[in-house]
N, C-alpha and C positions, 0 to 999 in steps of 0.2 A: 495384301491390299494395295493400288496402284494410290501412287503420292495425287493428294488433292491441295488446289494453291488455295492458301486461307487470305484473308486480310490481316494487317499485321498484328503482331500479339494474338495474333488466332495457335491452334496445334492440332498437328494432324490428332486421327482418330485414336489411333494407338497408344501416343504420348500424353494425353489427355484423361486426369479425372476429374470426373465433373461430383459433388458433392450435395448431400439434399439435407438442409439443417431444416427439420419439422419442427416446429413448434407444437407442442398441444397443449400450452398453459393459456388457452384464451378459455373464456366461461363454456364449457363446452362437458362432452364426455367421451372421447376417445373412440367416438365408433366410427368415426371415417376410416381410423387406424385399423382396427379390427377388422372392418368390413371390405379395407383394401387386400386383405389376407386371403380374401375368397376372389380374387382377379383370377381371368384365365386366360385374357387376351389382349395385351402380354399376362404376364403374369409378374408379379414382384419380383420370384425367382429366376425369371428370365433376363427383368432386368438388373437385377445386381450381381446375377454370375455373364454378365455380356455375354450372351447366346444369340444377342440379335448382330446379324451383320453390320456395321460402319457406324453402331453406338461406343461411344468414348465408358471406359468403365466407370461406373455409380457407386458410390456408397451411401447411405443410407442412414443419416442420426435421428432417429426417432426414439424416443423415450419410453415408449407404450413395447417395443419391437427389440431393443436391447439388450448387450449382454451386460453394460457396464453401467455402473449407477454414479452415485453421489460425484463427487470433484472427479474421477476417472470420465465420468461421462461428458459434463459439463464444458471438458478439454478444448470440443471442437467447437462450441462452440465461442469459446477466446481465441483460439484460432482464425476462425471466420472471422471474428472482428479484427484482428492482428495483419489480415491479409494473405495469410497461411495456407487457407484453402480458396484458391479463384483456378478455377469460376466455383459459383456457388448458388445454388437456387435455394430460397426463402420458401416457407411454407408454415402457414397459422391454419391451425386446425382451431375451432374454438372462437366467441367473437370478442372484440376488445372490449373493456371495460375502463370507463371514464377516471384515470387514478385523479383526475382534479378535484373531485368529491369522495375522495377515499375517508377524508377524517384522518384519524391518528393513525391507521394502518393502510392494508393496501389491499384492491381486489386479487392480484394475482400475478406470480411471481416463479421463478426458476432459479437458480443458482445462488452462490452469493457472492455482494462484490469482493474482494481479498483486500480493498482500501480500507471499506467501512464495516466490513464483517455484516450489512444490512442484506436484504433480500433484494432480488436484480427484478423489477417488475417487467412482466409483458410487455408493457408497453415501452420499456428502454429499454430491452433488445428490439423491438421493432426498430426503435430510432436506430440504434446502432448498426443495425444488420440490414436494415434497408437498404440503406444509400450502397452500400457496398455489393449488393445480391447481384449477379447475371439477371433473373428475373425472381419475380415475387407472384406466391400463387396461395391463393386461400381456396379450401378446401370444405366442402361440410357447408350446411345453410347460417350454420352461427359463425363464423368466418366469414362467411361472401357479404350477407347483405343484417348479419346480428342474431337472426331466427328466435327461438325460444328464450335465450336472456335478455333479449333488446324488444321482449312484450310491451305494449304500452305498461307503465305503471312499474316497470322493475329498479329497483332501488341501485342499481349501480351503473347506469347511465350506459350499458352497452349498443354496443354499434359492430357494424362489418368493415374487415379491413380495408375495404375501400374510403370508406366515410373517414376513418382516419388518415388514413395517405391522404386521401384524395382521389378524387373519381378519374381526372388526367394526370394521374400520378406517372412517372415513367423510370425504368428502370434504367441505371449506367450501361445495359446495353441496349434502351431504348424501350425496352418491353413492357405494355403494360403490366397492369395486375391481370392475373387470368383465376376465374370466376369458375369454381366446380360446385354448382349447388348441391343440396341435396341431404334428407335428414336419415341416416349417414347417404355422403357421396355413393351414386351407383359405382363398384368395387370397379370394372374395365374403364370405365370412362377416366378416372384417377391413373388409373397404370399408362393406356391409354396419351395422356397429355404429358404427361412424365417423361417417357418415350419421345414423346413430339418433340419438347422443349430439352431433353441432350441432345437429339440429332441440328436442332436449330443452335445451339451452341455451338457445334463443328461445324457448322454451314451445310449441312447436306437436308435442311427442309427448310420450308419457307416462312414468313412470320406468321402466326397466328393468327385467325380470323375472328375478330371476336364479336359479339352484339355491345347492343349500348347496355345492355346489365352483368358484359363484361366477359359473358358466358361463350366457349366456344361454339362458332357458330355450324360448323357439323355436328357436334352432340344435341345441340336446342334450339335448333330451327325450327323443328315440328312440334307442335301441341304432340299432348299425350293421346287426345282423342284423334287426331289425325291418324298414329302408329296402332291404335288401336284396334284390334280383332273383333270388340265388340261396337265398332262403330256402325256398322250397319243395321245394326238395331236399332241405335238412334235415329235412325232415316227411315225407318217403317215405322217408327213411335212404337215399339216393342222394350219395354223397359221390366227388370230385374223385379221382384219384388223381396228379396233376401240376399242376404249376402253369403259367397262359398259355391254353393252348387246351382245356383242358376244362371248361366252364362249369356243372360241377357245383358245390355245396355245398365250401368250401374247408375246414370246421373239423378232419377229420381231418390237414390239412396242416400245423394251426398258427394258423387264423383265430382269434382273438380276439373277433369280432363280436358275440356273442351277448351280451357283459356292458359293452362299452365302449359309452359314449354320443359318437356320430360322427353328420354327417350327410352325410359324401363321398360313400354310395355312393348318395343319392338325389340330392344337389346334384351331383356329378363335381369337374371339378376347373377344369377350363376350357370356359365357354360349355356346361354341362352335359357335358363329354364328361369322358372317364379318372375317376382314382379307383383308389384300391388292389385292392378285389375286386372292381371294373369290369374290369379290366383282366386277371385274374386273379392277383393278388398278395394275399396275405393281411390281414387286419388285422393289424397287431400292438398296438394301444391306446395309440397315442401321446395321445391327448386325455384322457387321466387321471392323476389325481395320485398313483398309484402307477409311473408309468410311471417306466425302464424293468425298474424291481426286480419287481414284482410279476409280469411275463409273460415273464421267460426262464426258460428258455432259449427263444429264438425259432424257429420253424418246427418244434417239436415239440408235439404232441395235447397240451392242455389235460387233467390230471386228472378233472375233473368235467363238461368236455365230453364226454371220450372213453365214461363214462358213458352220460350220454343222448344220444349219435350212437350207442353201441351200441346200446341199447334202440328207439330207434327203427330202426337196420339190421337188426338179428334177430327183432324180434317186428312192431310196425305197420304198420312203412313198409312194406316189399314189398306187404304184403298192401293198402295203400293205392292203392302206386303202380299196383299188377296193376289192380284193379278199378275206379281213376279212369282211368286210361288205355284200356280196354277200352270202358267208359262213352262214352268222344269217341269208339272208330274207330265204333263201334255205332249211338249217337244225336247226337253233336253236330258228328261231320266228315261226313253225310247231309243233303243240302236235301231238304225236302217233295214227297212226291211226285207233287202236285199242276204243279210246278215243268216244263214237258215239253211238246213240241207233239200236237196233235192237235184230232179234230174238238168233242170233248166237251168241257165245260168242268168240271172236276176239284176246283175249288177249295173248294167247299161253297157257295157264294153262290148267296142263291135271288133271282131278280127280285123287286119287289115290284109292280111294275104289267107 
């Protein structure tokens, strides 16, 4: 591989490991972990045996993913804090829980300290491992923005690691927090950004684009109803009445698509296949940071869907669908009728000699 000039304290690609300390002790359940196990593109195993060209090698301390447990495991991550491992990317699977209000014990913890022999909570490895991270990436809808433990009404005060950092949080090498929603993370988009952020470590990609909810802005740019296959049912007001085998427009069911920013139903979910309303399963907008307060109750029509799924079922659409459909059996399911044997030649083609 030809020598590339870094900025200083930078290393070439070769001399380079870059390290990934996961956390998954935020209130959470480990299926971003699991779920990143079905990646194809890359794939995990792509990337921690470096088989991609001009990525610096990876390794990988996840808890869920390990061979090594108790104080053997723990290692790296005294390490990390020690300086031992740089660079080093951060990652909280799981979302934080408020220890101000813990009472006489703690929400949630990993290791223990070797001072006090006490439990090392979530939230003081975040302090400690933050400041020090190349970059910081939460992972999972309870991560990004709290998801299911940060309900209204949950008794332990949870939130998304942003809300604790900070929304302009920025890392020592400048980076924000970078936002993979999702109840678990869709499995590529995780491998995906992972990828991204070694190669932006060695300098060979550019910073991240991100939105304001933090989220890369080429994964969820597009609504889900945008990538959607069955979006053009919602434009002839043709809508689903069951879920599974009727591959109509699912929004009178409950589908959320049309406002949440998703990219499963264009990428799937494995090797391009499945995906919630691939499958016929609704959205329900787990990749947003209202989620899951803002769209229950779940599997009932949407207010302001229900709206414009009417208006499009009782005034356009039919009238669309009638005379687009009409339109193909008439001129576009007919080949030319040139097309046909015989002696004549039919086609318009004149000789020219």
């Amino acid at each position: 591989m030809a020598e590339v000039e870094f900025a200083p304290g930078q290393h070439t690609t070769e001399a380079m490991t870059a390290h990934i300390i996961w956390m998954t002790t935020g209130l959470g359940c480990d299926g971003d972990s699991v779920a990143m196990t079905s990646a194809t593109n890359p794939s995990l195993e792509d990337i921690v045996q470096g088989v991609i060209p001009g990525m610096p090698k990876v390794v990988v301390h996840n808890p869920v993913l390990a061979f090594e447990n108790g104080a053997d495991f723990m290692t790296a991550w005294f390490d990390a804090e020690a300086g031992k491992l740089d660079p080093f990317v951060l990652i909280l699977e799981g979302s934080v829980p408020n220890e101000e209000i813990n009472g006489e014990g703690h929400w949630a913890a990993m290791g223990v300290d070797p001072s006090t022999g006490q439990p090392i909570t979530t939230n003081e490895w975040i302090d400690r491992l933050a400041p020090k991270a190349a970059a910081v990436v939460a992972i999972g809808t309870c991560a990004t923005y709290g998801g299911i433990p940060a309900m209204q009404n949950n008794p332990t005060g949870a939130m998304g690691l942003p809300d604790y950092l900070g929304w302009s949080w920025r890392s020592k090498a400048g980076i924000p927090i970078v936002c993979i929603p999702g109840c678990p993370a869709q499995p590529d988009n995780m491998t995906e950004v992972l990828l991204y952020l070694a190669l932006q470590l060695v300098g060979l990609a550019a910073p991240i684009e991100l939105d304001d909810a933090l989220r890369p802005k080429w994964l969820f740019q597009r609504t889900a109803h945008e990538s959607c296959n069955r979006a053009a049912f919602y434009e002839e007001g043709d809508f689903a009445t069951e879920y599974g085998s009727d591959h109509r427009c699912l929004v009178k069911l409950g589908c959320r698509g049309p406002v949440v920013r998703c990219n499963v139903p264009l990428r799937g979910w494995v090797n391009g296949m499945g995906g919630c309303p691939n499958v016929g399963g609704i959205c329900m907008a787990c990749t947003m940071p209202g989620f899951p307060d803002k769209y229950m109750p779940f599997m009932e029509e949407d207010k302001n869907a229900k709206v414009s799924s009417n208006v499009a079922r009782f005034t356009y659409g039919p009238i669309l669908r009638v005379f687009r459909h009409r339109n193909i059996a008439r001129k576009y399911d007919k080949e030319p009728p040139w097309r046909r044997p015989g002696r004549s030649l039919t086609t318009g083609y004149t000789p020219r000699w």
